[in-house]
Backbone atoms as SQL, in Angstrom:
CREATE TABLE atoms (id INTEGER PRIMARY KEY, chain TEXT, resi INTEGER, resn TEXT, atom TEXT, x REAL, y REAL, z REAL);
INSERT INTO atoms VALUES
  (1, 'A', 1, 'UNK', 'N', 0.844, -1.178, 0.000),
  (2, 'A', 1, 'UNK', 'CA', 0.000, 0.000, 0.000),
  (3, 'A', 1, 'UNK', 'C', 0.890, 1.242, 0.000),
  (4, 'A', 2, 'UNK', 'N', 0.428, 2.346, -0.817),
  (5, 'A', 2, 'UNK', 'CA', 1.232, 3.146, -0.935),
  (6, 'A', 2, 'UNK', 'C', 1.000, 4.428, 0.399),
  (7, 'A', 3, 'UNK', 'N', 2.071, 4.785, 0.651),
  (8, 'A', 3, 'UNK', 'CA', 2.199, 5.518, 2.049),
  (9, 'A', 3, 'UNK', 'C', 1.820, 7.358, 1.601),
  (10, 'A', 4, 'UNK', 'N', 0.839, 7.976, 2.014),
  (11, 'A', 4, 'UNK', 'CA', 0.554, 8.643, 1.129),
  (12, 'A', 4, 'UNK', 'C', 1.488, 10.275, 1.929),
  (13, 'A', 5, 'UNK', 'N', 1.650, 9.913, 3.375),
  (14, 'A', 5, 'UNK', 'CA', 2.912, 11.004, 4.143),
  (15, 'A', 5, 'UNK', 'C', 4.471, 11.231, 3.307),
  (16, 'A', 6, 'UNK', 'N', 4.577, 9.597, 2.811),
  (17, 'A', 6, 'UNK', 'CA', 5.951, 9.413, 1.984),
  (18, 'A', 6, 'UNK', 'C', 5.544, 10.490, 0.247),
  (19, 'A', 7, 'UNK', 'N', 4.588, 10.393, 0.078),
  (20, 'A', 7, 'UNK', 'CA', 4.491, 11.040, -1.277),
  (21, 'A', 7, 'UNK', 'C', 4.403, 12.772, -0.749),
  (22, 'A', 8, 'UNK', 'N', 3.803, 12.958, 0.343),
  (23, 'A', 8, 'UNK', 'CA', 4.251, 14.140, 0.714),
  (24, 'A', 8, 'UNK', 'C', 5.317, 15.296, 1.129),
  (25, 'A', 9, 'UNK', 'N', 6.229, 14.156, 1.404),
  (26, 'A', 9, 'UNK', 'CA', 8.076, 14.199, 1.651),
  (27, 'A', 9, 'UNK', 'C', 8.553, 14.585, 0.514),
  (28, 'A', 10, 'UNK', 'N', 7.759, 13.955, -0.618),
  (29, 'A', 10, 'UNK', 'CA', 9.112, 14.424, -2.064),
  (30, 'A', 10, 'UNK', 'C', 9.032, 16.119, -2.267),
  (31, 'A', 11, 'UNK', 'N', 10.230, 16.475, -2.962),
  (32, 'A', 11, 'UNK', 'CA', 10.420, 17.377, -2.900),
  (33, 'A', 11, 'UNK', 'C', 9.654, 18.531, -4.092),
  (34, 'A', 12, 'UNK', 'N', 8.286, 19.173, -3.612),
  (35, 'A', 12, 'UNK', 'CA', 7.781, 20.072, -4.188),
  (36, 'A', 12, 'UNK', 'C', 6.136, 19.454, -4.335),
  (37, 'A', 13, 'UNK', 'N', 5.703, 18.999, -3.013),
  (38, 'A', 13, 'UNK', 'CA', 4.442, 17.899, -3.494),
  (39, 'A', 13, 'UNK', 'C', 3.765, 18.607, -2.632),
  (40, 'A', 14, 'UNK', 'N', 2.588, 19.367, -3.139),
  (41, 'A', 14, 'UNK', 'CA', 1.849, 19.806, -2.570),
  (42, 'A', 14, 'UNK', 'C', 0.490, 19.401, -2.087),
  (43, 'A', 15, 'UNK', 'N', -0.285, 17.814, -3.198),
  (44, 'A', 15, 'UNK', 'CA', -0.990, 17.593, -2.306),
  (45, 'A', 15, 'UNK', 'C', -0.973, 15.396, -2.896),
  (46, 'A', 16, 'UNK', 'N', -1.338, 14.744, -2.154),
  (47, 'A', 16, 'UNK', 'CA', -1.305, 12.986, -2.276),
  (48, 'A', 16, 'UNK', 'C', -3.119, 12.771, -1.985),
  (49, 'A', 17, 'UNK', 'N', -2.998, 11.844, -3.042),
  (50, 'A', 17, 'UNK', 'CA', -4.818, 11.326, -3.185),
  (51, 'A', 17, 'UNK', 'C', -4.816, 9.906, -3.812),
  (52, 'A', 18, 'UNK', 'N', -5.620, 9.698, -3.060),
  (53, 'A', 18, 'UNK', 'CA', -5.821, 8.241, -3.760),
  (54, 'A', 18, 'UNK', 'C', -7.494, 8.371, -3.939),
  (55, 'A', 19, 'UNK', 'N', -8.239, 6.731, -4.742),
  (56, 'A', 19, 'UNK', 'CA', -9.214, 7.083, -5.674),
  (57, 'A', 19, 'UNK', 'C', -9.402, 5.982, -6.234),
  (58, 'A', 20, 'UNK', 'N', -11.072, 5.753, -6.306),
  (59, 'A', 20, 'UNK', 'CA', -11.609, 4.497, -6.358),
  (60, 'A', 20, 'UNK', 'C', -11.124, 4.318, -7.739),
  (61, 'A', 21, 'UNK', 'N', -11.624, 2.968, -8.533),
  (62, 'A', 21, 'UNK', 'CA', -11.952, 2.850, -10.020),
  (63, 'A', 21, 'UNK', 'C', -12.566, 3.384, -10.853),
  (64, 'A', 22, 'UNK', 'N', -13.431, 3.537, -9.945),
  (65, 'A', 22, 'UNK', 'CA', -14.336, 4.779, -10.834),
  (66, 'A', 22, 'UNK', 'C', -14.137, 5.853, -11.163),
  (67, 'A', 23, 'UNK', 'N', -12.978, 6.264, -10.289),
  (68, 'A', 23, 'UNK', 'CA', -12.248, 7.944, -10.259),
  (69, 'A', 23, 'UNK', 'C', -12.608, 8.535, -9.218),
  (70, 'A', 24, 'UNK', 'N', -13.700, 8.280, -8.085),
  (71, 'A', 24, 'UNK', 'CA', -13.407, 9.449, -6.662),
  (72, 'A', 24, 'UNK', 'C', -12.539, 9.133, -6.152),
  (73, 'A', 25, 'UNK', 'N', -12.740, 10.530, -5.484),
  (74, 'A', 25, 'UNK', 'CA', -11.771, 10.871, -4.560),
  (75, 'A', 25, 'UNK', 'C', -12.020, 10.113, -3.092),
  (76, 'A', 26, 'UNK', 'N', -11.015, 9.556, -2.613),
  (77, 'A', 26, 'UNK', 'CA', -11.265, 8.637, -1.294),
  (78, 'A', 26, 'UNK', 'C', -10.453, 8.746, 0.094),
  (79, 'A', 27, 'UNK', 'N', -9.186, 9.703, -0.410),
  (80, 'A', 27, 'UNK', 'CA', -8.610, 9.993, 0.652),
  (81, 'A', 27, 'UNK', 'C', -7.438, 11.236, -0.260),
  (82, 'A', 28, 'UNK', 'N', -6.893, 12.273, 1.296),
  (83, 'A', 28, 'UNK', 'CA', -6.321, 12.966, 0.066),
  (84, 'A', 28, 'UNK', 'C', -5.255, 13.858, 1.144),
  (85, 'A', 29, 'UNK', 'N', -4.319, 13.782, 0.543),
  (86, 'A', 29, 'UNK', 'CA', -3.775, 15.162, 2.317),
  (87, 'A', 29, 'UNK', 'C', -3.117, 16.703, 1.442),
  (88, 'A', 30, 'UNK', 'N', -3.234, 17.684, 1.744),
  (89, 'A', 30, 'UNK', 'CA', -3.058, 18.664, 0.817),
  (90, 'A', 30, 'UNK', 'C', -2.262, 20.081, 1.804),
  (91, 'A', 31, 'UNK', 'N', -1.349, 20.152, 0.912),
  (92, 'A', 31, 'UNK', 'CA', -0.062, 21.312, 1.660),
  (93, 'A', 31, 'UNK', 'C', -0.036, 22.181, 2.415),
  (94, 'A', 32, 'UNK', 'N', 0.212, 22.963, 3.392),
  (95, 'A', 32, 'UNK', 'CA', -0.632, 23.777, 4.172),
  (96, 'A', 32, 'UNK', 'C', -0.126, 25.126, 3.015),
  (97, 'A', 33, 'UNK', 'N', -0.743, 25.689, 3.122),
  (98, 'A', 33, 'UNK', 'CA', -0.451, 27.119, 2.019),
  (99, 'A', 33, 'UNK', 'C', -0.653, 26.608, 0.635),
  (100, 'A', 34, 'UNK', 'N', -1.120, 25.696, 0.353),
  (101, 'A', 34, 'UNK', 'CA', -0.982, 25.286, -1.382),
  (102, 'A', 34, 'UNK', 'C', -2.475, 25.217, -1.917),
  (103, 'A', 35, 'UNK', 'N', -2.301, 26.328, -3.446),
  (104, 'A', 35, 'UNK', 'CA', -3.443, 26.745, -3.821),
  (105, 'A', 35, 'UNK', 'C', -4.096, 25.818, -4.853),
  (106, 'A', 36, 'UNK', 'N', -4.087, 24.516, -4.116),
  (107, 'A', 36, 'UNK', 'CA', -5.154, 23.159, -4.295),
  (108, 'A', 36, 'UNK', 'C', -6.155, 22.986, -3.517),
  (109, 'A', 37, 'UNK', 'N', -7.779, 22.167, -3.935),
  (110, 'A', 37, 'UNK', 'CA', -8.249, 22.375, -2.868),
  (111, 'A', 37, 'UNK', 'C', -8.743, 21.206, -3.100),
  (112, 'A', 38, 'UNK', 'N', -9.681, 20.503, -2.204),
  (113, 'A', 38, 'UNK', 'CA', -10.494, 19.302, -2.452),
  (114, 'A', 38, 'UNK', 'C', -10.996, 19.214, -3.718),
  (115, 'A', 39, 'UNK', 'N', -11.861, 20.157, -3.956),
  (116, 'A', 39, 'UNK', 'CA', -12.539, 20.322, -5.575),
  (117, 'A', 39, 'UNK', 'C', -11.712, 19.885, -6.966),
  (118, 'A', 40, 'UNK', 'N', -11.150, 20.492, -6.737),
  (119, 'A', 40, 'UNK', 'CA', -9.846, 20.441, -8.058),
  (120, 'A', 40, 'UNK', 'C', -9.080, 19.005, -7.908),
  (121, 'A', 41, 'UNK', 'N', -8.466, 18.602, -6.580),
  (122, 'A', 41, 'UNK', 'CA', -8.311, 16.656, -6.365),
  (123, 'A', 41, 'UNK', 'C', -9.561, 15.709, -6.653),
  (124, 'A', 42, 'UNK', 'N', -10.527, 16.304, -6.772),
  (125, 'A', 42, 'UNK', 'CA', -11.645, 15.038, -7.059),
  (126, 'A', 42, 'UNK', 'C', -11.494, 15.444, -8.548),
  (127, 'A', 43, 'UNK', 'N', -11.639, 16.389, -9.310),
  (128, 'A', 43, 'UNK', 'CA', -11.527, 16.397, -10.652),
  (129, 'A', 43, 'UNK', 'C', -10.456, 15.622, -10.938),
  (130, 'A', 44, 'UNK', 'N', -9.019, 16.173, -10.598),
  (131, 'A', 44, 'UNK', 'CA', -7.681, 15.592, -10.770),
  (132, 'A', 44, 'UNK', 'C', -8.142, 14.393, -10.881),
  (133, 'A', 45, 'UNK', 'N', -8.924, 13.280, -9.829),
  (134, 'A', 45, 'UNK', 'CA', -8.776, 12.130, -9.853),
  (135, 'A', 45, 'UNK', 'C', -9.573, 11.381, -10.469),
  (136, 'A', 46, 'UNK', 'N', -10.517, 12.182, -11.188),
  (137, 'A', 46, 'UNK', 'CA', -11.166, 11.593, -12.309),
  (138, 'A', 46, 'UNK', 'C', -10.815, 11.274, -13.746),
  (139, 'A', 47, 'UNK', 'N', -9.689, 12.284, -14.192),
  (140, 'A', 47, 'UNK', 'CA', -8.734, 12.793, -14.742),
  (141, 'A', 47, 'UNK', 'C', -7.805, 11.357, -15.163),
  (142, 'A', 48, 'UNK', 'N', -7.303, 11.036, -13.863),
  (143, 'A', 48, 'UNK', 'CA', -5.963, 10.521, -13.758),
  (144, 'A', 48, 'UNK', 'C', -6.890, 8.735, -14.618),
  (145, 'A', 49, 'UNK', 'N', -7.872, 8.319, -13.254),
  (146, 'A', 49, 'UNK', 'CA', -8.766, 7.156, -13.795),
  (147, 'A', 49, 'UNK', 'C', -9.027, 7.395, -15.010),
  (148, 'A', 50, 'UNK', 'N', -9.982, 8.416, -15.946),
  (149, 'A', 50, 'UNK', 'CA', -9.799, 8.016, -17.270),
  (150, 'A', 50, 'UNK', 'C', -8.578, 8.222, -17.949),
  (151, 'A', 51, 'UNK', 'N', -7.664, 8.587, -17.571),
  (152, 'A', 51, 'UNK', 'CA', -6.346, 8.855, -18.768),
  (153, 'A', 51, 'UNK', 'C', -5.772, 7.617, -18.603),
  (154, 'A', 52, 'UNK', 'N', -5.851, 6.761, -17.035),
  (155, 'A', 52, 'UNK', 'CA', -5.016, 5.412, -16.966),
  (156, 'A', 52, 'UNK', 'C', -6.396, 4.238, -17.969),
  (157, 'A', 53, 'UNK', 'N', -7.590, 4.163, -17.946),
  (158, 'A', 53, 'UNK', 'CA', -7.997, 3.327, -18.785),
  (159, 'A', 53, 'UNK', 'C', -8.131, 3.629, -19.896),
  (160, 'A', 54, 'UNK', 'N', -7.959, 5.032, -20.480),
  (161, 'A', 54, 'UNK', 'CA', -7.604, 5.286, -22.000),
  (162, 'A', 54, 'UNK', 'C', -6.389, 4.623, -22.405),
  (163, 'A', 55, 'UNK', 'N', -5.218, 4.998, -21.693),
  (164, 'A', 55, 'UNK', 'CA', -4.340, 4.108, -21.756),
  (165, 'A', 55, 'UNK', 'C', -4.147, 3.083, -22.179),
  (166, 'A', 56, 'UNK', 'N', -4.775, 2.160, -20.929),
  (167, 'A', 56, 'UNK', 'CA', -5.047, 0.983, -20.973),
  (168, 'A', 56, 'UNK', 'C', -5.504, 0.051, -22.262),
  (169, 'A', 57, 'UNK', 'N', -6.559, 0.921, -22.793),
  (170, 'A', 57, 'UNK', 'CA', -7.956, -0.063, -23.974),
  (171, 'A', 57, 'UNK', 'C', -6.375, 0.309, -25.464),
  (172, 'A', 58, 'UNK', 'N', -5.485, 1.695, -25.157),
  (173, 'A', 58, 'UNK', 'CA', -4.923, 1.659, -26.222),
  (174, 'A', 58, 'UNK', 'C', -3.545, 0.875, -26.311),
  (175, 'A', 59, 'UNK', 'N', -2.812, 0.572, -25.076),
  (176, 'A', 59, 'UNK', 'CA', -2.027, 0.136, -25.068),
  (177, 'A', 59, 'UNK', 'C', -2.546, -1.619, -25.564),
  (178, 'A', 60, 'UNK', 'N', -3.387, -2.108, -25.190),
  (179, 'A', 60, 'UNK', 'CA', -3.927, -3.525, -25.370),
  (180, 'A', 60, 'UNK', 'C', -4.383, -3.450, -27.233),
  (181, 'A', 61, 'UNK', 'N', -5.506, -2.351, -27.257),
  (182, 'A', 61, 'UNK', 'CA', -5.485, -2.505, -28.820),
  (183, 'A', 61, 'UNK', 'C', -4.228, -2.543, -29.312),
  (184, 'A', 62, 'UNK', 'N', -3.132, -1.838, -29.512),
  (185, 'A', 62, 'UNK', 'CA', -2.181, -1.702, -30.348),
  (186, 'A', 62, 'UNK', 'C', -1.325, -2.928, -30.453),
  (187, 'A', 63, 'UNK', 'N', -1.451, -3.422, -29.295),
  (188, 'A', 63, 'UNK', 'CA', -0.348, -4.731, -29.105),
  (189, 'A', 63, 'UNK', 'C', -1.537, -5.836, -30.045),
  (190, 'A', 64, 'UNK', 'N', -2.526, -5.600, -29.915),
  (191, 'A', 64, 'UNK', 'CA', -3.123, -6.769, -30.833),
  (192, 'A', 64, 'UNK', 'C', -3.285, -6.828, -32.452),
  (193, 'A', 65, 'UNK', 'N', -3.196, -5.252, -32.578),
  (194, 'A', 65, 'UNK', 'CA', -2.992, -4.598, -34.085),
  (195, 'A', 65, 'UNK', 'C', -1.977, -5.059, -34.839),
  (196, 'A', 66, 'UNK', 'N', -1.051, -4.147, -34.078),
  (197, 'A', 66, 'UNK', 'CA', 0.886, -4.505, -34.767),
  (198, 'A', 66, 'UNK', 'C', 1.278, -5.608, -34.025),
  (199, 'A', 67, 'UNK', 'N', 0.544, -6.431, -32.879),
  (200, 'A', 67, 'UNK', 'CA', 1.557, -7.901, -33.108),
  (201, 'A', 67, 'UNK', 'C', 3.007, -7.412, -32.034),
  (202, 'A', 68, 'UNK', 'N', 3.151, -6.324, -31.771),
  (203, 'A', 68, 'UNK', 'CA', 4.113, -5.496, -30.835),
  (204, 'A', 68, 'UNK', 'C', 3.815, -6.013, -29.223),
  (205, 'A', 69, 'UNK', 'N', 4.620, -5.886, -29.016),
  (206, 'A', 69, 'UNK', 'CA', 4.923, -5.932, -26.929),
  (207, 'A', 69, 'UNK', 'C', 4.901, -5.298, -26.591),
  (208, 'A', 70, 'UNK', 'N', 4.753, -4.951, -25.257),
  (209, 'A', 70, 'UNK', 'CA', 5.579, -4.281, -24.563),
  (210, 'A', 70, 'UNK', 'C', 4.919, -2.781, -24.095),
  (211, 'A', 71, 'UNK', 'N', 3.610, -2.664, -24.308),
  (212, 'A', 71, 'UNK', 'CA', 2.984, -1.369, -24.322),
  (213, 'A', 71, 'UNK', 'C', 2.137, -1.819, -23.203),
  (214, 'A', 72, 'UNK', 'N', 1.389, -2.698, -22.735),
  (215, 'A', 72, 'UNK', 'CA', 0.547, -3.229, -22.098),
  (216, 'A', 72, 'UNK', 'C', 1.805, -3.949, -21.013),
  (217, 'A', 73, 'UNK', 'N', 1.097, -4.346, -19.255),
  (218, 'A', 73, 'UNK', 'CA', 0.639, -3.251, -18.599),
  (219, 'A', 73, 'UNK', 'C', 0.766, -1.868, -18.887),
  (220, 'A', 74, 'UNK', 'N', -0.219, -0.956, -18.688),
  (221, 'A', 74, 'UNK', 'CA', 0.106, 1.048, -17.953),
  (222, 'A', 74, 'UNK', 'C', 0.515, 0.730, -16.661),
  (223, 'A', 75, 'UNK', 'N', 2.187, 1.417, -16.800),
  (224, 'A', 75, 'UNK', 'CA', 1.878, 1.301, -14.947),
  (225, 'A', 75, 'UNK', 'C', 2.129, 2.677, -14.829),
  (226, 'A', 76, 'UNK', 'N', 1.768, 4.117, -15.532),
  (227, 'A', 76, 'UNK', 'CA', 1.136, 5.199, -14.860),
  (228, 'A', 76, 'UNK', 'C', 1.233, 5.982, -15.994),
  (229, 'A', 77, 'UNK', 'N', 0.843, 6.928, -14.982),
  (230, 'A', 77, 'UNK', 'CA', 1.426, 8.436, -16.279),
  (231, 'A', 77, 'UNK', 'C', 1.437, 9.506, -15.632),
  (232, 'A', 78, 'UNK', 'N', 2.171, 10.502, -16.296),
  (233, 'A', 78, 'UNK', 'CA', 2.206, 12.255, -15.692),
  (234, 'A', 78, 'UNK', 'C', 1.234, 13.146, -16.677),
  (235, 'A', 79, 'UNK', 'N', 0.654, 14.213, -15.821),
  (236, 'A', 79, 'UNK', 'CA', 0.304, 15.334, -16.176),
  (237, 'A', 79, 'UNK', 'C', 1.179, 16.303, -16.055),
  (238, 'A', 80, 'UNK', 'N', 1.670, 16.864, -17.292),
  (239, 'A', 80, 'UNK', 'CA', 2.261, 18.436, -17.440),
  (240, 'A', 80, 'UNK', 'C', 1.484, 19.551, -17.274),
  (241, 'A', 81, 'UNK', 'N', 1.713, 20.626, -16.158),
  (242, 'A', 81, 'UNK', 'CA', 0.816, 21.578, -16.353),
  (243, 'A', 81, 'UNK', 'C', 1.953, 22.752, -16.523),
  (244, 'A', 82, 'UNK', 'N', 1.294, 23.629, -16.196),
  (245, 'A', 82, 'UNK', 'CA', 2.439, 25.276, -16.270),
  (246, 'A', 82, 'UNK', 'C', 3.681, 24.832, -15.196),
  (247, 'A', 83, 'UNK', 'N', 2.266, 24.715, -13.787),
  (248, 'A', 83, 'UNK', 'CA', 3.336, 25.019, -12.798),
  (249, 'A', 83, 'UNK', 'C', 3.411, 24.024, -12.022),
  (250, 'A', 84, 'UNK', 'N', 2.691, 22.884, -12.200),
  (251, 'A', 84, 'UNK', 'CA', 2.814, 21.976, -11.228),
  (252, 'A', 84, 'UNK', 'C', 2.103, 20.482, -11.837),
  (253, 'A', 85, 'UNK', 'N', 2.587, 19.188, -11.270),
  (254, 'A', 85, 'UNK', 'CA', 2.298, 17.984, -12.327),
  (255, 'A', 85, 'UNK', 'C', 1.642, 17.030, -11.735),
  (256, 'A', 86, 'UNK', 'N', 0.620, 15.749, -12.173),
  (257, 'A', 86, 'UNK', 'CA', 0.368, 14.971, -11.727),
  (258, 'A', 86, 'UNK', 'C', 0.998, 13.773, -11.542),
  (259, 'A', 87, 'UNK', 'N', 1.445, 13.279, -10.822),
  (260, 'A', 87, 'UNK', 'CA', 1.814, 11.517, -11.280),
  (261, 'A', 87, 'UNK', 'C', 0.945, 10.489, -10.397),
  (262, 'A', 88, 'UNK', 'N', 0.599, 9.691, -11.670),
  (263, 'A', 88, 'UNK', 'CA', -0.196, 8.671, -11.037),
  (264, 'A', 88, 'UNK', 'C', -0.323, 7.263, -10.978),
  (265, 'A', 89, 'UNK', 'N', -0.256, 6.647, -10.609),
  (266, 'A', 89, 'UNK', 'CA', -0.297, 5.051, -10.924),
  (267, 'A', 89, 'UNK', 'C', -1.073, 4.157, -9.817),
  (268, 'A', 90, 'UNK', 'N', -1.691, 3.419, -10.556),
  (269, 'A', 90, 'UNK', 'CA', -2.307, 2.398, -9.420),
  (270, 'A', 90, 'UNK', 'C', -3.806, 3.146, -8.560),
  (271, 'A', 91, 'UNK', 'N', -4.102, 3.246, -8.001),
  (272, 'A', 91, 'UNK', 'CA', -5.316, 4.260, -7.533),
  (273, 'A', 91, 'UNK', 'C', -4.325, 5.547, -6.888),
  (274, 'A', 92, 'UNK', 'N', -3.253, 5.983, -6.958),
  (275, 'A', 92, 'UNK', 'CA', -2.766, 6.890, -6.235),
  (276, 'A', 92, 'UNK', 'C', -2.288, 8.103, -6.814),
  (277, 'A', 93, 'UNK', 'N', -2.399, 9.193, -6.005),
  (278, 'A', 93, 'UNK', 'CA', -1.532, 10.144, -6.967),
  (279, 'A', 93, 'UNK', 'C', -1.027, 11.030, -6.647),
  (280, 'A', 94, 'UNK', 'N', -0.088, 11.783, -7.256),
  (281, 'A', 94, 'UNK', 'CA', 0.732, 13.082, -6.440),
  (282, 'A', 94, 'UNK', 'C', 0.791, 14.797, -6.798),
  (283, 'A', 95, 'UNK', 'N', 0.891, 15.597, -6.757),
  (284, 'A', 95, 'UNK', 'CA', 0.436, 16.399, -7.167),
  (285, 'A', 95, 'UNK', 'C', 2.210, 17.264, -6.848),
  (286, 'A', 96, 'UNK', 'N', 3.163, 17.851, -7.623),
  (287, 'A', 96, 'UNK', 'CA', 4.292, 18.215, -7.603),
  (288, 'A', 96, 'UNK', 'C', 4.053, 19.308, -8.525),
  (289, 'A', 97, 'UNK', 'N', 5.060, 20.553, -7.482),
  (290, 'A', 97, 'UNK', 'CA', 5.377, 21.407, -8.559),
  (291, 'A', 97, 'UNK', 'C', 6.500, 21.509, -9.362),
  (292, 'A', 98, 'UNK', 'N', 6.580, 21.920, -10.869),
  (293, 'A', 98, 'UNK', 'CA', 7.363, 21.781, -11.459),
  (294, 'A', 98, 'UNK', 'C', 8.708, 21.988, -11.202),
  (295, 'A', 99, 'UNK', 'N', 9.129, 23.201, -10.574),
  (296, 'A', 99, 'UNK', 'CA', 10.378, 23.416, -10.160),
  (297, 'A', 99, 'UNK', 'C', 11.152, 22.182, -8.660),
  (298, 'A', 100, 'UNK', 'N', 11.864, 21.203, -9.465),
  (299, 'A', 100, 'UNK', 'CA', 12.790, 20.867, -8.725),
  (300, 'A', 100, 'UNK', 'C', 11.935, 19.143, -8.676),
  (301, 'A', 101, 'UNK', 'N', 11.130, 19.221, -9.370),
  (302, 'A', 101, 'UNK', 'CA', 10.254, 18.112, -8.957),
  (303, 'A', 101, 'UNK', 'C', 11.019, 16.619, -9.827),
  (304, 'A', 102, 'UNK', 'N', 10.853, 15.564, -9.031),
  (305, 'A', 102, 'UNK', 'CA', 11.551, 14.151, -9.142),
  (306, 'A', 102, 'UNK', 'C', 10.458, 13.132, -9.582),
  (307, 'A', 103, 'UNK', 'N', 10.064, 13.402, -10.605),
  (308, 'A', 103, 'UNK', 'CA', 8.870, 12.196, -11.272),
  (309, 'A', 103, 'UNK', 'C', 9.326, 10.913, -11.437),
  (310, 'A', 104, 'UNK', 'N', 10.688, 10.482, -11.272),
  (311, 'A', 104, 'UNK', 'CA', 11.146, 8.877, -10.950),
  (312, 'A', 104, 'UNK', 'C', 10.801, 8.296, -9.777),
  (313, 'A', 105, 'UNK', 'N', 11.310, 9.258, -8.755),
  (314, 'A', 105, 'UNK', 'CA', 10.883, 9.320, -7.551),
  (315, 'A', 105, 'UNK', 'C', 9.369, 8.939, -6.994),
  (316, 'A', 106, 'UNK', 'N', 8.931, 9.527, -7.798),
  (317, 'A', 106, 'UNK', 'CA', 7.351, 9.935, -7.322),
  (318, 'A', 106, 'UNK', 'C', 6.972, 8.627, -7.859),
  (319, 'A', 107, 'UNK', 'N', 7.145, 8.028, -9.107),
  (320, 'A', 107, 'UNK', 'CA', 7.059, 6.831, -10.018),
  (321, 'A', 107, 'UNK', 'C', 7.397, 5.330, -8.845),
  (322, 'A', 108, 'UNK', 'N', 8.865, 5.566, -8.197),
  (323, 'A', 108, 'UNK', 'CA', 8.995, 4.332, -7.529),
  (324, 'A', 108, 'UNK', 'C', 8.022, 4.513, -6.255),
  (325, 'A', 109, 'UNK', 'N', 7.895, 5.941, -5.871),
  (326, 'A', 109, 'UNK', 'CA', 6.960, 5.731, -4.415),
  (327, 'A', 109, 'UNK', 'C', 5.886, 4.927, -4.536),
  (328, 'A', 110, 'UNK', 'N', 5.018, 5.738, -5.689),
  (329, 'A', 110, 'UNK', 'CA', 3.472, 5.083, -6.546),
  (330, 'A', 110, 'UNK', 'C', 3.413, 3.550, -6.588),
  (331, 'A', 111, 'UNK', 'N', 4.603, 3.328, -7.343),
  (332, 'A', 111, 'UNK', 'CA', 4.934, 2.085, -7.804),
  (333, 'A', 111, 'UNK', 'C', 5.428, 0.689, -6.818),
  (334, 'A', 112, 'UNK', 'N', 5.365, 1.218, -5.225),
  (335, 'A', 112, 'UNK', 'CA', 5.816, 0.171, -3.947),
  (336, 'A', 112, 'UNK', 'C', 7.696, 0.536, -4.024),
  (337, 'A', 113, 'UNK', 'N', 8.031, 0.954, -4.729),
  (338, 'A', 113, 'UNK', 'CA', 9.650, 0.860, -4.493),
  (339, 'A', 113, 'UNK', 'C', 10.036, 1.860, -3.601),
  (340, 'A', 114, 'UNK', 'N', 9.132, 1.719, -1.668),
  (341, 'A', 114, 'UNK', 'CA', 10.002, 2.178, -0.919),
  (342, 'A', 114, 'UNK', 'C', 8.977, 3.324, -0.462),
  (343, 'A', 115, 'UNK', 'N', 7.739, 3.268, -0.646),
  (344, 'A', 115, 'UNK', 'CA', 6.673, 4.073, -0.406),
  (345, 'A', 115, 'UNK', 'C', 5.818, 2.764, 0.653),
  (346, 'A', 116, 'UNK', 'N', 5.994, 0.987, 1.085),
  (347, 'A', 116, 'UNK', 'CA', 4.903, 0.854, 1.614),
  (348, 'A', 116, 'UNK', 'C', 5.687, 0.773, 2.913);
């Protein structure tokens, strides 16, 4: 299980959410001074759920198309914004601002490498 205090530690993470299948929002901890709010994490996390099963239906079509590997599992993805990014994988997610921010990092936390 991913530790959602540890996703708060990385450096420039202003807020950690996790989130059913369906895409709510189910738990969430958010920065003190950071101009995120609940509202905008339940969108975010609707967001993140359909972009990971868009993903998903395309990474599986394509491998059955071209006969190719290797695209299927998704095990996440980032949002680029101006100033600050999503990363998500698995029901979880992080919310980092751009400056100084470690999306490998954020990737192995998401991902169990050292986040449970």
């Amino acid at each position: 299980m991913t530790d959602m205090n540890k996703l708060m530690s990385l450096n420039g993470a202003i807020a950690a959410f996790r989130f059913t299948d369906q895409g709510e929002l189910e738990e969430h901890l958010i920065a003190s001074g950071s101009d995120i709010n609940e509202d905008a994490l339940d969108l975010l996390a609707h967001v993140c759920q359909a972009n990971l099963s868009i993903a998903t239906m395309q990474a599986r079509g394509w491998e059955k198309v071209s006969g190719q590997g290797g695209f299927y599992p998704i095990e996440g993805f980032t949002v680029i914004g101006l100033e600050w990014s999503a990363v998500a994988q698995g029901n979880y997610g992080v919310v980092l601002k751009n400056e100084g921010a470690d999306y490998q990092t954020a990737f192995n936390l998401l991902g169990g490498g050292g986040a449970s």
